[in-house]
Predicted model as a PDB file, atoms N, CA, C, CB and O in Angstrom, pLDDT in the B-factor column:
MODEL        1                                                                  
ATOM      1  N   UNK A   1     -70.295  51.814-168.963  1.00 82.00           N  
ATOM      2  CA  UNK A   1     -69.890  51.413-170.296  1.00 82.00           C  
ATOM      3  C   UNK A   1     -68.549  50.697-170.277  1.00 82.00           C  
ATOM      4  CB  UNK A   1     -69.825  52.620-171.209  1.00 82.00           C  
ATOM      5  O   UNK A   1     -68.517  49.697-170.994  1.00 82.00           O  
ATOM      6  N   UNK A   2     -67.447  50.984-169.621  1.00 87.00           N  
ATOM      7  CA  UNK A   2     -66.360  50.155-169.412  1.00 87.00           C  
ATOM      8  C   UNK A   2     -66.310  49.655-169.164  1.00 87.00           C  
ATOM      9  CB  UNK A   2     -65.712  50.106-169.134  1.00 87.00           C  
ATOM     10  O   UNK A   2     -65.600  48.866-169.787  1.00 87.00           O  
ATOM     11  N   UNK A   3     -67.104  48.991-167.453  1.00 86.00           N  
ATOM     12  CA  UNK A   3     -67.518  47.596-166.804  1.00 86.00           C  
ATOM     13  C   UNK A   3     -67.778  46.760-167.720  1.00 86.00           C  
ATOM     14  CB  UNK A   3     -68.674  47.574-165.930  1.00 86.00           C  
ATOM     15  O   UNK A   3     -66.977  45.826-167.782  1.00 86.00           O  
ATOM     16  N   UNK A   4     -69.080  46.755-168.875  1.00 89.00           N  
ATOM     17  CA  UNK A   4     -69.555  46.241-170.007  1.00 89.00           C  
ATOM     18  C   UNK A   4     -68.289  45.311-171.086  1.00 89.00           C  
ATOM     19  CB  UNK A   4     -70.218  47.585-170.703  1.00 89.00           C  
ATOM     20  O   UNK A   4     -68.078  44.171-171.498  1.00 89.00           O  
ATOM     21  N   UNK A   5     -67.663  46.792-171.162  1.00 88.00           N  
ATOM     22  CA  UNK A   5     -66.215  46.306-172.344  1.00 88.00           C  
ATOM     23  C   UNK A   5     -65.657  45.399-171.773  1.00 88.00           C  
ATOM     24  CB  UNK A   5     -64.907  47.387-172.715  1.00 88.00           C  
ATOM     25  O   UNK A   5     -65.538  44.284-172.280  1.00 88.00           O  
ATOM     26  N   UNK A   6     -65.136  45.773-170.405  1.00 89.00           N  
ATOM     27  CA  UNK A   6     -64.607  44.988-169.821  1.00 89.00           C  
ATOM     28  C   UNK A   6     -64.622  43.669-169.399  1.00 89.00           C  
ATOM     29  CB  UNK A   6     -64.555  45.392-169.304  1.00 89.00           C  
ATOM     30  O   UNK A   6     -63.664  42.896-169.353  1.00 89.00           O  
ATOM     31  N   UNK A   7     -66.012  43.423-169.032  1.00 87.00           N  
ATOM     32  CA  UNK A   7     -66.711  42.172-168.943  1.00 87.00           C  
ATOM     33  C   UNK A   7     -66.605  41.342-170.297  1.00 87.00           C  
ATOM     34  CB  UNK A   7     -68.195  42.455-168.577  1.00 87.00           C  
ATOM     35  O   UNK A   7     -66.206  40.195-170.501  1.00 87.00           O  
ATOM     36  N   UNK A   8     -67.055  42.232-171.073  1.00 91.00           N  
ATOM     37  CA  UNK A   8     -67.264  41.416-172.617  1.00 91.00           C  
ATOM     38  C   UNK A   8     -66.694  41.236-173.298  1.00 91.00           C  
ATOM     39  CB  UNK A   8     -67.852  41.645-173.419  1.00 91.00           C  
ATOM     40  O   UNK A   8     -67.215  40.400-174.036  1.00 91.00           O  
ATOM     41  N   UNK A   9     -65.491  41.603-173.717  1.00 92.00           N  
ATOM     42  CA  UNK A   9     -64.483  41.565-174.065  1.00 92.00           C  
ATOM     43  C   UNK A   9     -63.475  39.975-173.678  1.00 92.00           C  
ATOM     44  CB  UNK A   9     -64.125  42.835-173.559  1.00 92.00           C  
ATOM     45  O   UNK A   9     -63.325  39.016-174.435  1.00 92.00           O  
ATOM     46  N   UNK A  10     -62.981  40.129-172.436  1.00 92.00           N  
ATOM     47  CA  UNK A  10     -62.978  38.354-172.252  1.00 92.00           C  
ATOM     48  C   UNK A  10     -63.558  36.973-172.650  1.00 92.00           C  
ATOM     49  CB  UNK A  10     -63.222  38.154-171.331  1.00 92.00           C  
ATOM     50  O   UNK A  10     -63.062  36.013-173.239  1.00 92.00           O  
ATOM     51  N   UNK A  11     -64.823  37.217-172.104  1.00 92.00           N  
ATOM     52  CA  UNK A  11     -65.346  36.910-172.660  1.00 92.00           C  
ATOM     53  C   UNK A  11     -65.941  36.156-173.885  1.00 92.00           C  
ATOM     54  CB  UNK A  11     -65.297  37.325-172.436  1.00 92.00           C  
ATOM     55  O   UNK A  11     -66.604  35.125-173.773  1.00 92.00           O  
ATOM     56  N   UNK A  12     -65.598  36.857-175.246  1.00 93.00           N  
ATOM     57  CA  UNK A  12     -65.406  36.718-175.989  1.00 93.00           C  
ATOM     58  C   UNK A  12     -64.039  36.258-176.730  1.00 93.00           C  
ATOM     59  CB  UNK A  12     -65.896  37.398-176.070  1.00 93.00           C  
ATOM     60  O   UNK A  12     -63.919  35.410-177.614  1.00 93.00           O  
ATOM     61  N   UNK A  13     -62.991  37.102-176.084  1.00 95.00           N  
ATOM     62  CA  UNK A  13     -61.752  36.297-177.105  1.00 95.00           C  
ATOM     63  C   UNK A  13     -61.929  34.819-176.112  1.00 95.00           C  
ATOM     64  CB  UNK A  13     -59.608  37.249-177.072  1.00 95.00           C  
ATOM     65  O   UNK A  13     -61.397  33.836-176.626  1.00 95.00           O  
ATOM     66  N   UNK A  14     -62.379  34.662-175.230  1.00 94.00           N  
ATOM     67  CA  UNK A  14     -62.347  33.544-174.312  1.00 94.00           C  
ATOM     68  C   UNK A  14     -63.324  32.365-175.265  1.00 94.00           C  
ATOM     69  CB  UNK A  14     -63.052  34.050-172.618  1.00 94.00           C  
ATOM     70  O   UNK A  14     -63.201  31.151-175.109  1.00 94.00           O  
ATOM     71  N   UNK A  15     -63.956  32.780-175.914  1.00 95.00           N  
ATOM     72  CA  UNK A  15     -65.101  32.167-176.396  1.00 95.00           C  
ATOM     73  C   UNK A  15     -64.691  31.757-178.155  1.00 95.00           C  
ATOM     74  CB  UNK A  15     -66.485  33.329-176.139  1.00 95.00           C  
ATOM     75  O   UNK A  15     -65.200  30.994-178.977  1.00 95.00           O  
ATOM     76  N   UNK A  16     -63.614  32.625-178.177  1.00 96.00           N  
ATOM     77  CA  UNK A  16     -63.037  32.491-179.927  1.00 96.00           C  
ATOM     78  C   UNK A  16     -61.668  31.535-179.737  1.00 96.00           C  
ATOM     79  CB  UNK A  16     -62.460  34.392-180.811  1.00 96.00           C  
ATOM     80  O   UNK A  16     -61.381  30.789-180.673  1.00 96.00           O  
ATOM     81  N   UNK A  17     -60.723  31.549-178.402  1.00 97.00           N  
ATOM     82  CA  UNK A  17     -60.136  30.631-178.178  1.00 97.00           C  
ATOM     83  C   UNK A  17     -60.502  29.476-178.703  1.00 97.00           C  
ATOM     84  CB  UNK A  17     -60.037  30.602-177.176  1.00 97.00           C  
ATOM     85  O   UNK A  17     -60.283  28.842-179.735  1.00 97.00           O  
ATOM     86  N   UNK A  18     -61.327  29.325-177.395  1.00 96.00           N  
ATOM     87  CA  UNK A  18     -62.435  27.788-177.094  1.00 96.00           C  
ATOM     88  C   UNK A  18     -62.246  27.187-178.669  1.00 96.00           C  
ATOM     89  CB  UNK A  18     -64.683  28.225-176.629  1.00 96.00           C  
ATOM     90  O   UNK A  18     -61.559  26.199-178.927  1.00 96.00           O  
ATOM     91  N   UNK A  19     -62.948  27.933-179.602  1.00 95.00           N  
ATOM     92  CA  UNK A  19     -64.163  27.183-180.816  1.00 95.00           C  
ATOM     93  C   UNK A  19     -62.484  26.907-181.475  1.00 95.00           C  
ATOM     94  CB  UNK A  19     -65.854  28.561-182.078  1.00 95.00           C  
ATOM     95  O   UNK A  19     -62.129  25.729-181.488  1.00 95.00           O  
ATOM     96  N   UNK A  20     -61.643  27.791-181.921  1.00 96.00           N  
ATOM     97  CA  UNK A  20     -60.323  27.466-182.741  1.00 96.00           C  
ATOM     98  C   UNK A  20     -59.751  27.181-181.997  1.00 96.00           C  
ATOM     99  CB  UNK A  20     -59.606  28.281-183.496  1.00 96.00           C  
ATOM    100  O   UNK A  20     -59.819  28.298-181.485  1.00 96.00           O  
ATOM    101  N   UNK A  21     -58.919  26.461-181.083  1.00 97.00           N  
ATOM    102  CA  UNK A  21     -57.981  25.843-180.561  1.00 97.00           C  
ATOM    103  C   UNK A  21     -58.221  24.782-179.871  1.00 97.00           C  
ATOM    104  CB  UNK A  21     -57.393  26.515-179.971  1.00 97.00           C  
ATOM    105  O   UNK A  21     -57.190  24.111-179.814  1.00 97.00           O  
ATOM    106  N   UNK A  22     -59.343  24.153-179.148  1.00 96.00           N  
ATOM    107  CA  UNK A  22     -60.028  23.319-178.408  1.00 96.00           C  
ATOM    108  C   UNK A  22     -59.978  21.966-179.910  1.00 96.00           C  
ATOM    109  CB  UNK A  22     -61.757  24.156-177.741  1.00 96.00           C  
ATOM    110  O   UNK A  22     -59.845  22.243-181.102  1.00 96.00           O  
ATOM    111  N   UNK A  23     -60.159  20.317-179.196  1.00 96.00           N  
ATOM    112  CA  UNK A  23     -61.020  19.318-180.016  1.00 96.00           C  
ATOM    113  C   UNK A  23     -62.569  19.540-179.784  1.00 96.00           C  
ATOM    114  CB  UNK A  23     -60.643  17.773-179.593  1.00 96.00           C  
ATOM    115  O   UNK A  23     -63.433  19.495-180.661  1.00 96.00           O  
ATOM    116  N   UNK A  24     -62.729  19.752-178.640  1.00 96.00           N  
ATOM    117  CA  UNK A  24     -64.221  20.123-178.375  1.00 96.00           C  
ATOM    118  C   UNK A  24     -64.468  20.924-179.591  1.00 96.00           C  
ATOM    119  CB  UNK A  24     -64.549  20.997-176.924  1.00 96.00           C  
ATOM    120  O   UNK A  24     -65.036  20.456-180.578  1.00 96.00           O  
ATOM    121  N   UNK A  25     -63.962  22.340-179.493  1.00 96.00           N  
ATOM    122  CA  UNK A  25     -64.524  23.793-180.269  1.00 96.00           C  
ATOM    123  C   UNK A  25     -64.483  22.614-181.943  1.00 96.00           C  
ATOM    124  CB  UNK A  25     -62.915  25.822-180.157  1.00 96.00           C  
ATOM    125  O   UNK A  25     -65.502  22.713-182.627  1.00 96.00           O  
ATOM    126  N   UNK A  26     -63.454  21.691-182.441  1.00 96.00           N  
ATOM    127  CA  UNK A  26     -63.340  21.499-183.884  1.00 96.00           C  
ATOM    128  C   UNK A  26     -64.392  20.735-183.861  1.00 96.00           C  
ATOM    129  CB  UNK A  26     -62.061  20.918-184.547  1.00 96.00           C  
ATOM    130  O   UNK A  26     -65.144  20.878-184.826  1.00 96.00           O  
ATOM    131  N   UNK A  27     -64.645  20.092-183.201  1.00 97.00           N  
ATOM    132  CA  UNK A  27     -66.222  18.462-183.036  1.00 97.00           C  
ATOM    133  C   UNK A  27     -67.916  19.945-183.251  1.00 97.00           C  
ATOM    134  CB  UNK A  27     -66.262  17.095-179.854  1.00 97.00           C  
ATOM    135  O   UNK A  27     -68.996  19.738-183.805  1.00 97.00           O  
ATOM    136  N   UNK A  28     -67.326  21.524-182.418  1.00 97.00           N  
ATOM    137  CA  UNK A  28     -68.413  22.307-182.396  1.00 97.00           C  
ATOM    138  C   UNK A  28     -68.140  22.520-183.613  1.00 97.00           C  
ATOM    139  CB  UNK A  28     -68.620  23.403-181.467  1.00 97.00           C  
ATOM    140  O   UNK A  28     -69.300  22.468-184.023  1.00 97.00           O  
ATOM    141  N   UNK A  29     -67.540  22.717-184.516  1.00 96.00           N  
ATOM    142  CA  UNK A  29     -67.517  23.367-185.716  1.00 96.00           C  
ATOM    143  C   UNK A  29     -68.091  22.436-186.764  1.00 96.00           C  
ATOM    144  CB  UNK A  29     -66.144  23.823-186.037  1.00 96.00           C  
ATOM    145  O   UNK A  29     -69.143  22.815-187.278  1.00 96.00           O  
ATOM    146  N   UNK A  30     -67.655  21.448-187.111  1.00 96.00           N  
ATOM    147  CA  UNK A  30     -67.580  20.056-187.989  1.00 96.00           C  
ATOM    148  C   UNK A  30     -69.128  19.745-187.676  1.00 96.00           C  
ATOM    149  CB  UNK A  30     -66.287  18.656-187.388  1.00 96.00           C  
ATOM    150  O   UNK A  30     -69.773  19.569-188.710  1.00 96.00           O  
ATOM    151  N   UNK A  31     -69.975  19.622-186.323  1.00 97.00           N  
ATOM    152  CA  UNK A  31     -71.467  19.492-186.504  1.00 97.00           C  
ATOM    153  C   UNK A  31     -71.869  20.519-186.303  1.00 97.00           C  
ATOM    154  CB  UNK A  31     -72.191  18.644-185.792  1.00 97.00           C  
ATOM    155  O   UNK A  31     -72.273  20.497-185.140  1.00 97.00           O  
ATOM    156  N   UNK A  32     -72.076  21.765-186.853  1.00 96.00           N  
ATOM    157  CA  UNK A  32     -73.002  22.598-187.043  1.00 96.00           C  
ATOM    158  C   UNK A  32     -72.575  22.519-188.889  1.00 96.00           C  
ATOM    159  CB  UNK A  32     -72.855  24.158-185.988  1.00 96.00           C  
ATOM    160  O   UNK A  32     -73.405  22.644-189.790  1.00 96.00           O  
ATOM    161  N   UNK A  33     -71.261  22.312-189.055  1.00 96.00           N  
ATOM    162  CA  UNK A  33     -71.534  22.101-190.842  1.00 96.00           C  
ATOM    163  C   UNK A  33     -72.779  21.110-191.245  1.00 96.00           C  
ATOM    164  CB  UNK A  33     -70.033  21.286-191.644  1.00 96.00           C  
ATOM    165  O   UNK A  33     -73.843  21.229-191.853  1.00 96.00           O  
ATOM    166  N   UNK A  34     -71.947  19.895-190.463  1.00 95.00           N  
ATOM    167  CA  UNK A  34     -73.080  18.420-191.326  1.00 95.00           C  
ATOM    168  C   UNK A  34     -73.033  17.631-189.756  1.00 95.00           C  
ATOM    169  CB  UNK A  34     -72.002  16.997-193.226  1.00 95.00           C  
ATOM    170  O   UNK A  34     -71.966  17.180-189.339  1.00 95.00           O  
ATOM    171  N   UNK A  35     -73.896  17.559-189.215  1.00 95.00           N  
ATOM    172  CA  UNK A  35     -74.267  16.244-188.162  1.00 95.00           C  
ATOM    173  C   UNK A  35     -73.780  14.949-188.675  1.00 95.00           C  
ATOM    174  CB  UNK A  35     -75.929  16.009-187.939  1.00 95.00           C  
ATOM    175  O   UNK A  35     -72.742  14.417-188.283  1.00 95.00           O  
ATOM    176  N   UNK A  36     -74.603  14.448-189.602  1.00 96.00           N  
ATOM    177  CA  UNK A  36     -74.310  12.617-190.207  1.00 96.00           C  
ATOM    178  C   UNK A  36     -72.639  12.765-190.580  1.00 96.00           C  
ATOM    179  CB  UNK A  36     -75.498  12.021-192.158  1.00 96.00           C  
ATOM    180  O   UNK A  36     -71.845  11.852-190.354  1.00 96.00           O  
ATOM    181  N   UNK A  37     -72.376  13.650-190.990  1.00 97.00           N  
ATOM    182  CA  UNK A  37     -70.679  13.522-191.957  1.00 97.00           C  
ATOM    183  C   UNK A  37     -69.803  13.415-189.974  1.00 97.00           C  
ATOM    184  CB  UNK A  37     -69.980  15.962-193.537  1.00 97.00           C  
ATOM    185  O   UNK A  37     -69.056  12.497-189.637  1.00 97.00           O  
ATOM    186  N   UNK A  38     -70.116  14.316-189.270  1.00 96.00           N  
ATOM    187  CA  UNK A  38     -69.623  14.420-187.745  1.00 96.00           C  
ATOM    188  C   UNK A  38     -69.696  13.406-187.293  1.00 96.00           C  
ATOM    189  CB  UNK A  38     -70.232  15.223-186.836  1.00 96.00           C  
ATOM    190  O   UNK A  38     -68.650  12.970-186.812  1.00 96.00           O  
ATOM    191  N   UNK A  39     -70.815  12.617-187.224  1.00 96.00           N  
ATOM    192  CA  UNK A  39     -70.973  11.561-186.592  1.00 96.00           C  
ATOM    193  C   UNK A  39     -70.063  10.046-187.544  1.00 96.00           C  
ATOM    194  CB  UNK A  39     -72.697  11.533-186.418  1.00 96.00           C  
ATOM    195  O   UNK A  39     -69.879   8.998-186.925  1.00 96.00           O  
ATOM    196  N   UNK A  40     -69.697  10.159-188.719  1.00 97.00           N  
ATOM    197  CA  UNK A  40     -69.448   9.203-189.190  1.00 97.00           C  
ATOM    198  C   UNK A  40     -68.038   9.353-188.836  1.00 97.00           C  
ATOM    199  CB  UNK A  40     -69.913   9.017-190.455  1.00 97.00           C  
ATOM    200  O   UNK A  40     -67.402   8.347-188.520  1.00 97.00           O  
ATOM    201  N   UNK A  41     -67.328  10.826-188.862  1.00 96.00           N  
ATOM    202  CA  UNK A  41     -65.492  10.556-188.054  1.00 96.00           C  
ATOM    203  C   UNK A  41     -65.544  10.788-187.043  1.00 96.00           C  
ATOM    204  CB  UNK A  41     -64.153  11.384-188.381  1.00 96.00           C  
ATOM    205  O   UNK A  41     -64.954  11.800-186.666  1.00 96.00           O  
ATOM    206  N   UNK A  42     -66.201  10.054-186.179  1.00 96.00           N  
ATOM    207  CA  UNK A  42     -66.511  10.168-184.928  1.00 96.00           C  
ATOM    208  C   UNK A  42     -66.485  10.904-183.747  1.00 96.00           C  
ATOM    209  CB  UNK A  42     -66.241   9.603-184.720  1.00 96.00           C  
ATOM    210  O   UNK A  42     -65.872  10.658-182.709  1.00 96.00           O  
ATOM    211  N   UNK A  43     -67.105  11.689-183.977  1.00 96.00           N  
ATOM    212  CA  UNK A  43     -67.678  13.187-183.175  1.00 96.00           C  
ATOM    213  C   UNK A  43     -68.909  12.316-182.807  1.00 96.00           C  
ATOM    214  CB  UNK A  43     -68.067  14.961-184.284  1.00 96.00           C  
ATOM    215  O   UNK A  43     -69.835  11.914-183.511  1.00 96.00           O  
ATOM    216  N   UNK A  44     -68.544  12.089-181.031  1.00 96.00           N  
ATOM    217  CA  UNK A  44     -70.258  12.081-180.198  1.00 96.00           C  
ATOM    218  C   UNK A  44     -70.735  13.014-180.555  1.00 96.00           C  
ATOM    219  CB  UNK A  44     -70.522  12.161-178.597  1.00 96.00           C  
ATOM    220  O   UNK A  44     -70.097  13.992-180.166  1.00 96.00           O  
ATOM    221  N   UNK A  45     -72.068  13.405-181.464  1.00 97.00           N  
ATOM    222  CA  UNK A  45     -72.999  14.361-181.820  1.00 97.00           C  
ATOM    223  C   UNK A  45     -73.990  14.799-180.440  1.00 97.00           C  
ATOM    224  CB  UNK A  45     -73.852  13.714-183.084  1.00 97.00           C  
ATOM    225  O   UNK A  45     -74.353  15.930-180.115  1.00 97.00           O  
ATOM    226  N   UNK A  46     -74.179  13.942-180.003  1.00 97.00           N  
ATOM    227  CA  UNK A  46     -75.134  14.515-178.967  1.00 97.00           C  
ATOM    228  C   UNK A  46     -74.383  15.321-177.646  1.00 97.00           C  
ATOM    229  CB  UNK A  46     -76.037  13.216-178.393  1.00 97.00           C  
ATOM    230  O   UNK A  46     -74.828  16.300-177.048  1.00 97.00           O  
ATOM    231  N   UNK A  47     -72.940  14.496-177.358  1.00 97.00           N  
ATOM    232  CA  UNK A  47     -72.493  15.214-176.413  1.00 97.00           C  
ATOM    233  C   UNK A  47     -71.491  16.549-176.595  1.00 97.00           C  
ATOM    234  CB  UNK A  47     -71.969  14.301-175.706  1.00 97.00           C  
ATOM    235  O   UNK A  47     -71.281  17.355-175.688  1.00 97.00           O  
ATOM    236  N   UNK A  48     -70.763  16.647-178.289  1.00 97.00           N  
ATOM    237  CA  UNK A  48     -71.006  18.197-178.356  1.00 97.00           C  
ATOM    238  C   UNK A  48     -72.188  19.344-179.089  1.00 97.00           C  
ATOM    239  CB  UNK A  48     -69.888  18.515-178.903  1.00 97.00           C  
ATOM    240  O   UNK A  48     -71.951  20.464-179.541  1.00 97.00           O  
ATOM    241  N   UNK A  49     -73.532  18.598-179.012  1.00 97.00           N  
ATOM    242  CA  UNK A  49     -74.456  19.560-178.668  1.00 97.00           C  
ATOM    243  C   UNK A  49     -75.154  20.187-177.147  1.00 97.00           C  
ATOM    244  CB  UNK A  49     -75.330  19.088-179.350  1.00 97.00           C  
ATOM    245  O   UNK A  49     -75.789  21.202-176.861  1.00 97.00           O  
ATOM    246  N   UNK A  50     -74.672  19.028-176.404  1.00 97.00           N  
ATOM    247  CA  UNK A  50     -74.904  19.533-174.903  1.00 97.00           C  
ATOM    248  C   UNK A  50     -73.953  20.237-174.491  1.00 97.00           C  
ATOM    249  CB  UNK A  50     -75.054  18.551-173.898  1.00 97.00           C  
ATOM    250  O   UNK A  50     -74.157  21.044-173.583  1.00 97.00           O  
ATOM    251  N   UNK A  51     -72.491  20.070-175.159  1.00 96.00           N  
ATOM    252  CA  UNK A  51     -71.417  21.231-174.352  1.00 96.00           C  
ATOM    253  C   UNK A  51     -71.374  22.277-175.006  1.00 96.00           C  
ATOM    254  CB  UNK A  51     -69.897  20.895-174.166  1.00 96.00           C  
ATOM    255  O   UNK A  51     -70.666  23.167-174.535  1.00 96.00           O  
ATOM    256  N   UNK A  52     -72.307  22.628-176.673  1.00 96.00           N  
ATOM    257  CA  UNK A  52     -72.874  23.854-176.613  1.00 96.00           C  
ATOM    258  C   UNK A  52     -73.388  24.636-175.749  1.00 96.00           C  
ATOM    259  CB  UNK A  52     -73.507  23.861-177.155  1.00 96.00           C  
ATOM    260  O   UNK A  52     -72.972  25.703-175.299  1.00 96.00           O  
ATOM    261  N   UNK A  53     -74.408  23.992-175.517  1.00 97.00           N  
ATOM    262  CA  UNK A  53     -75.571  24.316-175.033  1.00 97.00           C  
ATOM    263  C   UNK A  53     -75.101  25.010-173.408  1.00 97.00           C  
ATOM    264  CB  UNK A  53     -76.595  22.890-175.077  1.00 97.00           C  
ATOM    265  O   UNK A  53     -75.535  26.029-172.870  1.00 97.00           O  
ATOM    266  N   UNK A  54     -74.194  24.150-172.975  1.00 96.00           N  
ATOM    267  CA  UNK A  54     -73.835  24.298-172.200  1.00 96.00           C  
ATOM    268  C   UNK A  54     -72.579  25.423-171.996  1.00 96.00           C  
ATOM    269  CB  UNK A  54     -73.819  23.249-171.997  1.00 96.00           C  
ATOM    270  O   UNK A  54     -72.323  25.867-170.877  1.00 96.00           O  
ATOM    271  N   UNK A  55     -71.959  25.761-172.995  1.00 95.00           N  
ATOM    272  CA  UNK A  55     -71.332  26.763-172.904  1.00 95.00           C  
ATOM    273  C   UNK A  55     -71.905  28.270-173.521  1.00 95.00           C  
ATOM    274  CB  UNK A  55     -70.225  26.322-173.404  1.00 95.00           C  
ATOM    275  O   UNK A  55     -71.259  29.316-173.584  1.00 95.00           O  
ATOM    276  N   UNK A  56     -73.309  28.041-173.950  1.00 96.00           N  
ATOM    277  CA  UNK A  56     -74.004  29.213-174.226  1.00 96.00           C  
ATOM    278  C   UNK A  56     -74.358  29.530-172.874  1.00 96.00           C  
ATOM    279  CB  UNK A  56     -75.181  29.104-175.228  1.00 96.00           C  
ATOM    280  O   UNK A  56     -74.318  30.712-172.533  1.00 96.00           O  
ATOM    281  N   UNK A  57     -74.817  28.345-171.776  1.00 96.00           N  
ATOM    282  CA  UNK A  57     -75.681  29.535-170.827  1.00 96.00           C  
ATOM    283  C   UNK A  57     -74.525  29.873-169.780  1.00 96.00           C  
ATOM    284  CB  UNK A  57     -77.337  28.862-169.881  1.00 96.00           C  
ATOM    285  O   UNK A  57     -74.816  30.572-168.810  1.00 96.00           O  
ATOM    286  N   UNK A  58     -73.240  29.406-169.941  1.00 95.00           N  
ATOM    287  CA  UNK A  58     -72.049  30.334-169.091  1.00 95.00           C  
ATOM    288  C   UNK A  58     -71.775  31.247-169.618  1.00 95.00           C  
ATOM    289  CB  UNK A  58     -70.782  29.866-168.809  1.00 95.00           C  
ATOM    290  O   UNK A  58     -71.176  32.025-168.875  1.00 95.00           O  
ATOM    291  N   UNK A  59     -71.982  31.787-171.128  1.00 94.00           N  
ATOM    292  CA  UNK A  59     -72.109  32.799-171.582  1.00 94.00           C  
ATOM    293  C   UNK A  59     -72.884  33.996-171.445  1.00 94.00           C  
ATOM    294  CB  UNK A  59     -72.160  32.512-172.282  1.00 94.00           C  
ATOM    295  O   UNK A  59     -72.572  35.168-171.235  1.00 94.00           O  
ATOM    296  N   UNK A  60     -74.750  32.984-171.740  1.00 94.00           N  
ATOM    297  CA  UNK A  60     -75.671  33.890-170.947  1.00 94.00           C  
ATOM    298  C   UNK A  60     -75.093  34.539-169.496  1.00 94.00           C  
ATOM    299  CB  UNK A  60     -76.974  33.008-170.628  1.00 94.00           C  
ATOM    300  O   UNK A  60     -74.950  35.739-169.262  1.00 94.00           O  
ATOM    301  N   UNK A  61     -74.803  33.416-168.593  1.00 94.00           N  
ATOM    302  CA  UNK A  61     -74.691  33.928-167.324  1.00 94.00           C  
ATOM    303  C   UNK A  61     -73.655  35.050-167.052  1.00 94.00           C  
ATOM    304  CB  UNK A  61     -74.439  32.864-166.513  1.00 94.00           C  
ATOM    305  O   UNK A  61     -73.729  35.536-165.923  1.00 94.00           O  
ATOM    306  N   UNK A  62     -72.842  35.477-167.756  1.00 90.00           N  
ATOM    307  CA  UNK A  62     -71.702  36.005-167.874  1.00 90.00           C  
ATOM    308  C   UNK A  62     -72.117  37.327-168.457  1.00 90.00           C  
ATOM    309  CB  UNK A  62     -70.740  35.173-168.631  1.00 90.00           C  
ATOM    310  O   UNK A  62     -71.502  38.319-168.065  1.00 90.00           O  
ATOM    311  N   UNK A  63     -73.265  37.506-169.514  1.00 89.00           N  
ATOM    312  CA  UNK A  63     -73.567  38.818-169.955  1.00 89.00           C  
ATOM    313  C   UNK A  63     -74.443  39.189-168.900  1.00 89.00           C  
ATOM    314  CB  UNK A  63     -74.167  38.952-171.381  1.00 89.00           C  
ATOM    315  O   UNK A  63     -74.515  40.390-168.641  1.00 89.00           O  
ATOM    316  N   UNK A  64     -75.428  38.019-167.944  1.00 91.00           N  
ATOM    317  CA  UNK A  64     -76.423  38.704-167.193  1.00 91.00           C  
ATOM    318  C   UNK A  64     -75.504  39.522-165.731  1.00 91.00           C  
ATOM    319  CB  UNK A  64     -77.711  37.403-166.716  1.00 91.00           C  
ATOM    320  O   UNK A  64     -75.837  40.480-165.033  1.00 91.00           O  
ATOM    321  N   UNK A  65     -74.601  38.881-165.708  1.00 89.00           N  
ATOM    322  CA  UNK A  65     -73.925  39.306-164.816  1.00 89.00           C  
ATOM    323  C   UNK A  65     -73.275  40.398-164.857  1.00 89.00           C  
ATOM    324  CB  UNK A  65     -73.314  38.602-164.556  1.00 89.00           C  
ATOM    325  O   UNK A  65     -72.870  40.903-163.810  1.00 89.00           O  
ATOM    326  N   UNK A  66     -72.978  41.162-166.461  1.00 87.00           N  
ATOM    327  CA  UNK A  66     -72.355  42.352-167.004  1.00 87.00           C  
ATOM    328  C   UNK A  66     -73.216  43.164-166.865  1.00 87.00           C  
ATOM    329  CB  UNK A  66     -71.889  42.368-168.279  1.00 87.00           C  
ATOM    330  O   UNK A  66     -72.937  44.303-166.488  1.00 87.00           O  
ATOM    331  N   UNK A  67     -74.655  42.725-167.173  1.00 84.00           N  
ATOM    332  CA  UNK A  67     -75.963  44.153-167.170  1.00 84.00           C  
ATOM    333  C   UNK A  67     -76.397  43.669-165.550  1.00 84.00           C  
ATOM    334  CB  UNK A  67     -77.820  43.993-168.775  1.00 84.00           C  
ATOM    335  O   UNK A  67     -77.280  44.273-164.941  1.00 84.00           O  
TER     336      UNK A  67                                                      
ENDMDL                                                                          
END                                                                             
């Protein structure tokens, strides 16, 4: 159970950093509100949906690695 906390815990504030302090994390925030409004102040839409995507499965990999 502590390994777990321990693991997950980073993790996560690691992951709440990212989204509030990053331009990446504000481009992640701004298109999951509105895509077209993102894309018109110019947020590449497609390439921060791949560095979602892409920072979900270092996430995945990170919980599979906790269990």
């Amino acid at each position: 159970m502590v390994f777990v906390a321990a693991g997950t815990i980073p993790l996560l504030v690691g992951l709440v950093w990212f989204v509030k302090n990053t331009k990446q994390g504000k481009a992640m925030r701004a298109t999951s509100q509105d895509r077209g409004a993102a894309g018109l102040m110019g947020i590449d839409v497609n390439r921060t949906i791949s560095t979602t995507f892409l920072l979900a499965g270092a996430l995945a990999g990170g919980a599979g690695l906790v269990v």
